[in-house]
C-alpha angles and dihedrals in degrees: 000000000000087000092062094038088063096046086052092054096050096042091049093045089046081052099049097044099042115104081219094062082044097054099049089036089058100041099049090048087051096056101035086054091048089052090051096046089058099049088045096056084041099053090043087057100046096045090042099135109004142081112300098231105234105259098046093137088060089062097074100070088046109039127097121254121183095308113002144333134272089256099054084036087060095044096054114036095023093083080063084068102065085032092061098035090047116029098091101030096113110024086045084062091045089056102051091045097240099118089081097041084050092052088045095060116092089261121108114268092239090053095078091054092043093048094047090051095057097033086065084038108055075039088069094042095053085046090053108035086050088049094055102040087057092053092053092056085047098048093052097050092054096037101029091217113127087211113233136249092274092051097045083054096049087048095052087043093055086041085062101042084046088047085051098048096051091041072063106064084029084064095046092047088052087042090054084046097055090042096047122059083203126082089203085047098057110044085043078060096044095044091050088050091045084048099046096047102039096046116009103044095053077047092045092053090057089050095046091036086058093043097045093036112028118194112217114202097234113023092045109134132194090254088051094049086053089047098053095043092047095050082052103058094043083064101045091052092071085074106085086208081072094053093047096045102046087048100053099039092064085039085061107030108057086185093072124084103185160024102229121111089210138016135187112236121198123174102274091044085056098044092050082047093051090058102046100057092135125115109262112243118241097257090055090047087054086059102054103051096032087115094052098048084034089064090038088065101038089053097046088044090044091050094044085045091056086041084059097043086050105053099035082053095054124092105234108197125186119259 
């Protein structure tokens, strides 16, 4: 354990004091305080002379700036977060000469991979907790609402799914690192996996869902129309952006009760959702999306675990 507590501190100060980690520190907080800015103006505006709903503080994160809102921001450039924190951290190592010089010291071998890990880790955590800390501030002083309890709940849970889905591409960029003896190599592999599955799995479902379930203009039925949406959104769910994204948007809209892009509604269905308008609690909204968040940490532990594999089972020989 002190060998991995070593490794940790010299990772996080080698983080902190990097221009690389300052530059993306500063720019991310730039344009996530913009977006809010600009939600915030626009809520104040919209809600200029009538009743604040109850959960108004939640709507920053949700709301739609110029282009998109934090939320969207956050699902899909924070993977660029773990890519460029992670993506050298071994073959950087390889380069200088300092891997061996690492494995000769009296430490475990598997401490220099596990203090790496949570030093990028505990690196994400510092960037998003200061982030959002400074759009709260932000938030109350344009909204003048102290959010609640509930909301200050929702907003620690999304900071931990958050938190979950960047360890994961951090995973994967430390993975390409281990794997690739270039440094070029390695973030060009880590950029290409944050691209397919960010744009072109969630493009590739439409495709498959209109190949395996064609929809005919005519003769389309209502089982058809399910199918096909539901074929969809298997697909899509391979992309760990969707899983992300589905589970964070109920953990921040309490308004919203599912997942579930469409639903069949009979009477008695409208008339039981008549009756339950309320805003779910949290603990109902965890419910909802635990399989989400469930498959979000296997796959980041599962990724770090092949990471580990990987790199206990290379030779490492002095330059």
């Amino acid at each position: 354990m002190r060998g991995v507590y070593t490794v940790f501190r010299k990772e996080l100060a080698d983080h902190f004091s990097s221009y690389r980690f300052l530059i993306l520190f500063a720019l991310i907080t730039m344009v996530s305080l913009i977006m809010v800015y600009m939600a915030g103006m626009g809520l104040r505006e919209a809600l200029e002379g009538a009743v604040k709903p109850k959960f108004v503080f939640l709507m920053l994160f949700t709301s739609t700036g110029a282009l998109f809102s934090l939320s969207q921001f956050v699902a899909f450039f924070g993977p660029l977060i773990g890519l460029v924190i992670g993506f050298d951290a071994i073959n950087r190592e390889r380069s200088t000469g300092t891997l061996s010089k690492l494995v000769s010291q009296p430490i475990y071998r598997d401490a220099i991979i596990n203090g790496k890990f949570l030093a990028g880790v505990a690196t994400i955590a510092i960037m998003l907790t200061s982030i959002a800390l400074m759009i709260s501030g932000l938030g109350i002083l344009i909204l003048g609402v102290v959010p609640g309890i509930d909301e200050i709940l929702r907003v620690v849970f999304y900071l931990l799914i958050s938190l979950f889905y960047i360890s994961f591409w951090l995973g994967v960029a430390i993975l390409f690192s281990v794997l690739f003896r270039s440094i070029a190599t390695s973030a060009l592999a880590s950029v290409a996996l944050w691209i397919f599955f960010s744009f072109f799995v969630t493009l590739g479902a439409n495709v498959l869902a209109n190949a395996l379930v064609p929809m005919e203009k005519d003769a389309t039925t209502v089982e058809q129309v399910i199918k096909h949406v539901r074929t969809q959104k298997a697909l899509s769910l391979l992309s760990p952006m969707v899983l992300y994204t589905d589970s964070t948007s109920v953990i921040i809209d309490p308004m919203k009760k599912s997942t579930r892009s469409l639903m069949l509604v009979g009477p008695l269905e409208e008339l039981s959702l008549s009756r339950f308008q309320n805003p779910l609690p949290l603990s109902q909204s965890l419910l909802v999306v635990f399989p989400y968040i469930a498959v979000l940490v296997a796959i980041t532990l599962v990724c770090f675990g092949i990471t580990y594999a990987v790199f206990m089972l290379q030779e490492i020989r002095a330059l």
